[in-house]
Residue frames relative to the residue before (quaternion, step in Angstrom):
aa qw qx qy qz dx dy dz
X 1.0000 0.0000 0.0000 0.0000 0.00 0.00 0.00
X 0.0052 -0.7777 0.6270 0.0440 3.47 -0.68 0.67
X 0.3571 -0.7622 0.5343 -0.0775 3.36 -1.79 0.95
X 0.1033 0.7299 -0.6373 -0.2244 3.74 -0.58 0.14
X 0.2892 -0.6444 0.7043 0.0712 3.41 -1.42 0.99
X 0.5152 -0.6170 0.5841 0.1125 3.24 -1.51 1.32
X 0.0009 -0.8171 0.5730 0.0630 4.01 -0.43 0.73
X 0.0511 0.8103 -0.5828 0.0351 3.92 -0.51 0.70
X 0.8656 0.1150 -0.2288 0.4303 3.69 -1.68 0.78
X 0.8718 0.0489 -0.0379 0.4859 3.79 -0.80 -0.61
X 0.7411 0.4187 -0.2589 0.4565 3.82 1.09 -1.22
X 0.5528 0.5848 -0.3907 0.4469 3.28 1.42 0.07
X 0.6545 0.4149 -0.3727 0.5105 3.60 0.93 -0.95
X 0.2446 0.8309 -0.3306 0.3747 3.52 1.24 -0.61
X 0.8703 0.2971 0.0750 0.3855 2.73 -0.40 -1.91
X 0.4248 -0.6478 0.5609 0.2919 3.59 1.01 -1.36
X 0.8190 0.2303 0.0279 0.5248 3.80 1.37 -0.60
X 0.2660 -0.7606 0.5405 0.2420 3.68 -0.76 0.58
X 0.8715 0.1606 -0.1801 0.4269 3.36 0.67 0.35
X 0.0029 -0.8452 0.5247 -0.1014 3.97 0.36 0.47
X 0.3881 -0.6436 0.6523 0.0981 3.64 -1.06 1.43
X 0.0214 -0.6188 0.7852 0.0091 4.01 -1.24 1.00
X 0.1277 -0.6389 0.7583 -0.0203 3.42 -1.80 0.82
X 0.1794 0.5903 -0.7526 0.2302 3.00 -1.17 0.84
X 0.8218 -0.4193 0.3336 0.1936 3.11 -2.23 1.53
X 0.7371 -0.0798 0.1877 0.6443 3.81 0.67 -1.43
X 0.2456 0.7598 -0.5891 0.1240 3.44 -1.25 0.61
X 0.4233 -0.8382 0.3335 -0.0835 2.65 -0.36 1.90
X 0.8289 -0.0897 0.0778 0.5466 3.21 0.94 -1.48
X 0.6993 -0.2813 0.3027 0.5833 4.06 -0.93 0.00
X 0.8307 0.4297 -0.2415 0.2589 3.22 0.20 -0.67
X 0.4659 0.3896 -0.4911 0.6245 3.91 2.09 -0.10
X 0.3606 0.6449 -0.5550 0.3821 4.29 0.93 -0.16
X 0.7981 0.3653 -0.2600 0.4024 3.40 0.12 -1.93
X 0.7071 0.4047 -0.3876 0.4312 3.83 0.58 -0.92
X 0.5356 0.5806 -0.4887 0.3705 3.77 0.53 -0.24
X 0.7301 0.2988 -0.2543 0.5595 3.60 0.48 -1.46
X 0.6492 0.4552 -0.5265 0.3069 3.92 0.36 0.13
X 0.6083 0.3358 -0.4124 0.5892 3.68 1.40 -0.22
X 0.5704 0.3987 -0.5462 0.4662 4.00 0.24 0.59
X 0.8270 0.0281 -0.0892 0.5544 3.74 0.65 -0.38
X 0.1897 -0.8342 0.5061 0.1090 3.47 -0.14 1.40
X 0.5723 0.6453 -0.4041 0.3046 3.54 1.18 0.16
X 0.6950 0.4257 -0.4114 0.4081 3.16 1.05 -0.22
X 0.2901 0.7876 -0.5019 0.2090 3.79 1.37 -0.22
X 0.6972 0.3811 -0.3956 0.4606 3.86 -0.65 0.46
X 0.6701 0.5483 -0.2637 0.4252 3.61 1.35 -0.24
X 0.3965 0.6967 -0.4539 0.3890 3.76 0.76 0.64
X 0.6662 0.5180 -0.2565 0.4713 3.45 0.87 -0.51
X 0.8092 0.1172 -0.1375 0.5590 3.37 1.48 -0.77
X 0.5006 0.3922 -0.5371 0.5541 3.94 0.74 1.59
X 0.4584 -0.6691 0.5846 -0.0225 2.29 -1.97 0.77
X 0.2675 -0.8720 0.4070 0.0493 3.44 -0.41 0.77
X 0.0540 -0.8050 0.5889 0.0474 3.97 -0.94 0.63
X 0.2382 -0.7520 0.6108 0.0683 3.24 -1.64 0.52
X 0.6652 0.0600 0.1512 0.7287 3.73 -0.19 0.73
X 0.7327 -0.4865 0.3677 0.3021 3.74 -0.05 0.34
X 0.6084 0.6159 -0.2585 0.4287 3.45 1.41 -0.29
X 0.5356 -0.7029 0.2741 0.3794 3.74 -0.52 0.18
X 0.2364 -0.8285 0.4907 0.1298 3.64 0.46 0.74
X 0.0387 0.7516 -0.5671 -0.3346 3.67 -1.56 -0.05
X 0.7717 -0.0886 0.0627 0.6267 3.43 -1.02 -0.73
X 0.6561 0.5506 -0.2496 0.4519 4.24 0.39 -2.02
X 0.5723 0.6470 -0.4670 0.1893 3.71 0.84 -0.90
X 0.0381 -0.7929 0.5546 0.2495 3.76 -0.13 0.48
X 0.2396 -0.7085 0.6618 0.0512 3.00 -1.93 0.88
X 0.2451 -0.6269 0.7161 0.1847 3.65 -1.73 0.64
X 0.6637 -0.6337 0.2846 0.2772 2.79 -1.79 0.26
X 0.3827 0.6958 -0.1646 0.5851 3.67 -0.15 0.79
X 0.5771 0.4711 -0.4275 0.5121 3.39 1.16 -1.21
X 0.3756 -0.6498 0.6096 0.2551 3.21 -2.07 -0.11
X 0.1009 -0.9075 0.3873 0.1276 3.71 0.18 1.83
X 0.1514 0.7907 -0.5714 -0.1592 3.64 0.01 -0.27
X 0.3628 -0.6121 0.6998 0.0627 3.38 -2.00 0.65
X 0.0701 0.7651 -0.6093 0.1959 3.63 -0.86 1.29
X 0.2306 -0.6977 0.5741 0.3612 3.56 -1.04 0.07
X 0.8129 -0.1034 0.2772 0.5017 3.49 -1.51 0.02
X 0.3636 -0.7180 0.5740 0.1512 3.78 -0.89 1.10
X 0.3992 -0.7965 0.3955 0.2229 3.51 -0.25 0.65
X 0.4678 -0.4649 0.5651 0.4956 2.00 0.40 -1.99
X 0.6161 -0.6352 0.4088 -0.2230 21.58 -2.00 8.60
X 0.5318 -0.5239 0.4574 0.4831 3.07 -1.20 -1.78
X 0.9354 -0.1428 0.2015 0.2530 3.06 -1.68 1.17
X 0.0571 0.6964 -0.7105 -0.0836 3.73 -0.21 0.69
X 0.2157 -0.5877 0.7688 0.1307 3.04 -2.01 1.11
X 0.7000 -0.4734 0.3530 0.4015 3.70 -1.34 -0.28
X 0.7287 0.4077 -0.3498 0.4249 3.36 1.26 0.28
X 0.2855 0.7274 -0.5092 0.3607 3.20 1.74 0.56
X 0.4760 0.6590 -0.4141 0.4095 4.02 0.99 -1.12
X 0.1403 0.6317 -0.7509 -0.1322 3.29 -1.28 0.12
X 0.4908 -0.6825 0.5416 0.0088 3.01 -1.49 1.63
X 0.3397 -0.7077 0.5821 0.2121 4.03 -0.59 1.00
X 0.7849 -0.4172 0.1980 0.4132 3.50 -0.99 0.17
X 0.7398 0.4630 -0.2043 0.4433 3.19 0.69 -0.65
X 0.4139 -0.7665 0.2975 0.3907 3.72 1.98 0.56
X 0.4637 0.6970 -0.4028 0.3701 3.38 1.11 1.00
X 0.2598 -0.7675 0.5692 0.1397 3.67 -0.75 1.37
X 0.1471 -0.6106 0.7681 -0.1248 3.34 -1.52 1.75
X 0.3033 0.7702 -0.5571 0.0663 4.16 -0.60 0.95
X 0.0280 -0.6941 0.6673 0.2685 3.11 -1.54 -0.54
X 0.0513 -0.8484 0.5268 -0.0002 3.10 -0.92 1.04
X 0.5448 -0.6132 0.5206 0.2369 3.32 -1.36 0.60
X 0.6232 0.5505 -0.2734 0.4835 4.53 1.40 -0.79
X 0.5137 -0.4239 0.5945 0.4505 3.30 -1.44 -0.96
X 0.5732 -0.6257 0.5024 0.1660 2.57 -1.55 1.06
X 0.1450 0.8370 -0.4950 -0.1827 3.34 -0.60 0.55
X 0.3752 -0.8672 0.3108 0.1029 2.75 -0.32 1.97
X 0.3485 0.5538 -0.5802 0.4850 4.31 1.38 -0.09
X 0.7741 0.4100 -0.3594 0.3218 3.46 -0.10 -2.10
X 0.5747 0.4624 -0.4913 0.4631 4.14 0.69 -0.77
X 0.6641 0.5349 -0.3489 0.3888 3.58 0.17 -0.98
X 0.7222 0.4719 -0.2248 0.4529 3.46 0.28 -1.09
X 0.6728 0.5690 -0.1915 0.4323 3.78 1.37 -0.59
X 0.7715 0.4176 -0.1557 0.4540 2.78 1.30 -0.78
X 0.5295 0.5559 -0.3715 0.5221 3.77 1.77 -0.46
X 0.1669 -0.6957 0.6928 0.0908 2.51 -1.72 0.86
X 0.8894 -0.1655 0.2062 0.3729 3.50 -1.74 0.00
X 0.8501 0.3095 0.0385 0.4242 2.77 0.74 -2.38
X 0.2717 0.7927 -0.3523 0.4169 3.44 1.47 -0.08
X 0.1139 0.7611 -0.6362 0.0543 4.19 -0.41 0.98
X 0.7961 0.2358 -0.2573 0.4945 3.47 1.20 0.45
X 0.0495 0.6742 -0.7324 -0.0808 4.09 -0.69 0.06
X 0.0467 0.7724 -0.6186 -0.1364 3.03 -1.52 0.52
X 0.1621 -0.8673 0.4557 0.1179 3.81 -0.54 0.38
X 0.1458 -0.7991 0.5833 0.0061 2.83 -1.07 0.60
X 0.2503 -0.8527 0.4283 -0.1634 3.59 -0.93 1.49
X 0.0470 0.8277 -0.5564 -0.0558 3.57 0.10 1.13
X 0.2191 -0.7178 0.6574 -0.0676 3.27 -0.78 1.31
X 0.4857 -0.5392 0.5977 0.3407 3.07 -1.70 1.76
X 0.0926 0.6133 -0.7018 -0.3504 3.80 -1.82 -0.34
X 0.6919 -0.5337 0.4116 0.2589 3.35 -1.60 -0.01
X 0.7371 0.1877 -0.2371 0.6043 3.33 1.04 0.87
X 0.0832 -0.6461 0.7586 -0.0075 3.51 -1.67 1.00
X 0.9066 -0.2445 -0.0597 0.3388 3.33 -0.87 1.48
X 0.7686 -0.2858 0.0950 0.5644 3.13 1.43 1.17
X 0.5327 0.4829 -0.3822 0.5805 3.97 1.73 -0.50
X 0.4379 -0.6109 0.5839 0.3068 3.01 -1.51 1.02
X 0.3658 -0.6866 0.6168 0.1197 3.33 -1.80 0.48
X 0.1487 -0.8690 0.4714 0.0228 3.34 -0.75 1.42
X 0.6846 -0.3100 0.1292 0.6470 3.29 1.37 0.30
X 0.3465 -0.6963 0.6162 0.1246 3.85 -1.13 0.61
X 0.0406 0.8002 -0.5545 -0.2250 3.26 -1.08 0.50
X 0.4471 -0.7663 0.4325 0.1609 4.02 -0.78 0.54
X 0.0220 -0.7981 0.6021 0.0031 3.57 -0.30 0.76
X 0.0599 -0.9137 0.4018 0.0078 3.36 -1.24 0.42
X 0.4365 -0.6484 0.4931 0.3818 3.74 -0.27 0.15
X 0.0394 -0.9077 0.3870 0.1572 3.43 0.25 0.39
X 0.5758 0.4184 -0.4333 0.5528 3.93 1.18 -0.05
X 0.6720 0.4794 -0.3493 0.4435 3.70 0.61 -0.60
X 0.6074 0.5736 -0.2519 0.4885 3.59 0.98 -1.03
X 0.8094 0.1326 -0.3878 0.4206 3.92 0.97 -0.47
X 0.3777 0.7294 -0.4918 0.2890 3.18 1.51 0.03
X 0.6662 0.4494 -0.3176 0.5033 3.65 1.14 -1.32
X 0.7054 0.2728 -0.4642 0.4610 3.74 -0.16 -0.33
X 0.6623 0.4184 -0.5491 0.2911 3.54 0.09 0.59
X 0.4959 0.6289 -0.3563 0.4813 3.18 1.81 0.12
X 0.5649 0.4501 -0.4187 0.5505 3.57 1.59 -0.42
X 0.7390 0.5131 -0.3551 0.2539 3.26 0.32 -1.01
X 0.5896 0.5120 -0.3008 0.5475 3.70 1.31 -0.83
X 0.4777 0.7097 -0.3616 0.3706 4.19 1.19 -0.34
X 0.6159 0.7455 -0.0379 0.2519 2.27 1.49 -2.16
X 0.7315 0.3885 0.0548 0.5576 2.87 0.88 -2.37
X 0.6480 0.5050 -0.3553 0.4458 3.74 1.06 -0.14
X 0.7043 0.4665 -0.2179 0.4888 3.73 1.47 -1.09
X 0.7893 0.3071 0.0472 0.5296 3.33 1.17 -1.37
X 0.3631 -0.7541 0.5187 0.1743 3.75 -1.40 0.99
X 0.2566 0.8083 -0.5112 0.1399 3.60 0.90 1.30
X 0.5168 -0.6582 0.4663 0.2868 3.28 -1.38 0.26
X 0.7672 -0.3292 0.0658 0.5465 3.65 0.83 -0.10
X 0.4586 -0.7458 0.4775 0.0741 3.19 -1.80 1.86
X 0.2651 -0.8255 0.4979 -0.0205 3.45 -0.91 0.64
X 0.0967 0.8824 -0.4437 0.1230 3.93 0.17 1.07
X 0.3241 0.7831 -0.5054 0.1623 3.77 0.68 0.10
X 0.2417 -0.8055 0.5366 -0.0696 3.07 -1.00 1.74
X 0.0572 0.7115 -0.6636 -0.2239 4.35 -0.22 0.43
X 0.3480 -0.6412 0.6836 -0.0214 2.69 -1.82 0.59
X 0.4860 0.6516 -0.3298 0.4801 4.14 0.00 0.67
X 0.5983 -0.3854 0.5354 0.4548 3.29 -1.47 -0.48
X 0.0375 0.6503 -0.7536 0.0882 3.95 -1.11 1.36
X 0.3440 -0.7003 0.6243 0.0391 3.13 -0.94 1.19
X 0.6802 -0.4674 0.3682 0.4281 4.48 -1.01 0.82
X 0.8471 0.1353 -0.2807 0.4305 3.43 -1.02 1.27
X 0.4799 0.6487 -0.4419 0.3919 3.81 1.53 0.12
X 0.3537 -0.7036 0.5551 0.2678 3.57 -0.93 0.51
X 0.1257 -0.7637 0.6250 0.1018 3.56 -0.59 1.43
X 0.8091 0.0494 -0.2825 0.5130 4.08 0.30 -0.16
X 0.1987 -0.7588 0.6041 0.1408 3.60 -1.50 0.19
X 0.1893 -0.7487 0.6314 0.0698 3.72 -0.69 0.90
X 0.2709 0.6756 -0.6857 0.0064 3.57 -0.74 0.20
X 0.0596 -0.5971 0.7966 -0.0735 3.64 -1.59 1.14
X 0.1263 -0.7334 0.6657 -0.0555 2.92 -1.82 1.56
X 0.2039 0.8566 -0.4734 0.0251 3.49 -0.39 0.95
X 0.6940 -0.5000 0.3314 0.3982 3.66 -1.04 0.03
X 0.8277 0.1930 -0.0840 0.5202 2.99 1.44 -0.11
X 0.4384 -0.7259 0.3083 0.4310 4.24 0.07 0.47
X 0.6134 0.6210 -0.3267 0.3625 3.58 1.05 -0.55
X 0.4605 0.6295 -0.1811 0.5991 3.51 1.42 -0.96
X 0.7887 0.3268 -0.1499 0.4988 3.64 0.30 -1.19
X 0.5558 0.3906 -0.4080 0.6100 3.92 0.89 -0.49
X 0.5259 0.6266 -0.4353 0.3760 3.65 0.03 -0.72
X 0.8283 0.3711 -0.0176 0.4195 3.08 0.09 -1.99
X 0.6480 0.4867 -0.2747 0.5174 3.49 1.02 -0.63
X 0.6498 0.4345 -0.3407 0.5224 3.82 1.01 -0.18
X 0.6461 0.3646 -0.3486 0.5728 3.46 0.72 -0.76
X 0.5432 0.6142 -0.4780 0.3149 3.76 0.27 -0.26
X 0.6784 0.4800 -0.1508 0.5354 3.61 1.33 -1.58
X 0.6680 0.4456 -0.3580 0.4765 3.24 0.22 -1.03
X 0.8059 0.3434 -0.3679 0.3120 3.68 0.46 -0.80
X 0.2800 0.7739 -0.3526 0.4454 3.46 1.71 -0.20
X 0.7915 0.4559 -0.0659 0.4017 3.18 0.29 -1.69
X 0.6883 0.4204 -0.3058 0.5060 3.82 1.38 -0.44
X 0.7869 0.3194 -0.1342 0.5106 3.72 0.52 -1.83
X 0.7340 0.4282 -0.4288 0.3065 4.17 0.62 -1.04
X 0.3279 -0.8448 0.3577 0.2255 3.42 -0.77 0.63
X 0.2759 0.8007 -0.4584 0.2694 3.46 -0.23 1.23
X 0.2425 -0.8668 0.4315 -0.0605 2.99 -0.04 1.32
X 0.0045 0.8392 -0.5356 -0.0945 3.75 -0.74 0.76
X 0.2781 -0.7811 0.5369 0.1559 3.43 -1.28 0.61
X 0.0582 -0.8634 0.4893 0.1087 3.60 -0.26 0.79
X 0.5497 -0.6215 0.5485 0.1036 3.22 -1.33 1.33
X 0.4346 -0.6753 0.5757 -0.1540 3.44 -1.07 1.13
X 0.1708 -0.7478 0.5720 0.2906 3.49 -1.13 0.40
X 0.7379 0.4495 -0.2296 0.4480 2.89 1.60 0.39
X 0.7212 -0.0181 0.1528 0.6755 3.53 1.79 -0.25
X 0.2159 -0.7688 0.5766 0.1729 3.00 -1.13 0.28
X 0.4064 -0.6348 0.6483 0.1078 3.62 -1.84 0.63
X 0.0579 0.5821 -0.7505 -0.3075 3.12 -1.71 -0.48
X 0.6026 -0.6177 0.5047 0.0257 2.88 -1.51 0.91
X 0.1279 0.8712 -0.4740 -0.0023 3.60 0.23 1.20
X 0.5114 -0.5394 0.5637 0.3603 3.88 -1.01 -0.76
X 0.6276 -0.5481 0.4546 0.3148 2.69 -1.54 -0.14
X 0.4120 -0.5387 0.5618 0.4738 4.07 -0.71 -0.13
X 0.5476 -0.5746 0.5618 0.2332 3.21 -1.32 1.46
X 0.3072 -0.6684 0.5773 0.3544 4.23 -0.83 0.41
């Protein structure tokens, strides 16, 4: 049986490749996946304990079983063109904006898209590069991402959303690229009839961003660089 596995952030430099085919006689589950590509690349061996693993876009573990066909991908711990105007967004039925983009955010024109009439509250929310990470200076950050899994999950926030909370419309826009100190790499925006509803929803939006979507950032250094993982989800 043979496989290609998706490779992204640290196991990619790792590895040397973002994607890499393993073959092996029988393989059953993620886990004859992981020992195959650890006897095709013994460098990454010591790393199973800290990656994470998908199926089809879904979180997978070791027992997950897989056919051939599946889509596998390997990741650590999510961390965290031209010009976009406010009609660059495309809105899903429900006039909510799920993205990833490659521009600046512009975070009035998202705002302004997403109120409505009835709407007595918007809140936003704004991750901003700064220029220092425990005292190292920051020279710019770049962001990498799974990108079918990455909008699949914020539509899992966004449907949370609409299941926990009576808002009027959800707002996720992720860049991904080279962002340089004071750029705005994630945007939240929640509109509701009311502001409590919208803080609510706008906190659980980030925080959950920040655990399940996968996107991963490395941050540059005047002295070295890092990537920048999470924790393993319990």
């Amino acid at each position: 049986m043979k496989v290609e596995v998706l490779l992204f952030a640290r196991i990619r430099e790792i590895i040397g490749r973002d994607h890499v085919s393993v073959q092996r006689q029988e393989m059953l589950t993620v886990r004859d996946v992981w020992d195959s590509l650890r006897a095709q690349y013994p460098q990454v061996d010591g790393f199973g304990k800290s990656l994470l693993f998908s199926v089809n876009q879904e979180f997978a573990g070791f027992e997950t079983p897989i056919t051939e066909g599946d889509e596998i991908a390997i990741f650590p711990p999510v961390s965290g063109g031209q010009p976009l105007t406010v009609r660059t967004y495309k809105e899903n039925e429900r006039g909510d904006v799920l993205d990833i983009v490659r521009a600046p955010i512009p975070m009035e024109a998202l705002v302004e898209q997403l109120q409505q009439p009835e709407d007595g509250a918007v809140v936003v929310f704004g991750g901003v590069v700064r220029n220092n990470t425990g005292g190292r200076k920051t020279l710019h950050l770049e962001y990498e991402a799974y990108e079918p899994m990455a909008l699949s999950k914020m539509r899992e926030i966004e449907e949370t959303i609409r299941q926990r909370w009576p808002v009027s419309r959800v707002g996720i826009v992720h860049r991904v690229g080279r962002l340089e100190v004071g750029e705005v790499s994630v945007a939240i925006v929640v509109t509701s009839a009311h502001r409590k509803v919208a803080f609510e929803a706008c906190q659980y939006a980030i925080d959950t961003l920040k655990k399940i979507v996968p996107i991963w950032k490395k941050e540059f250094f005047a002295d070295g660089e890092v990537w920048v993982e999470g924790q393993l989800p319990r």
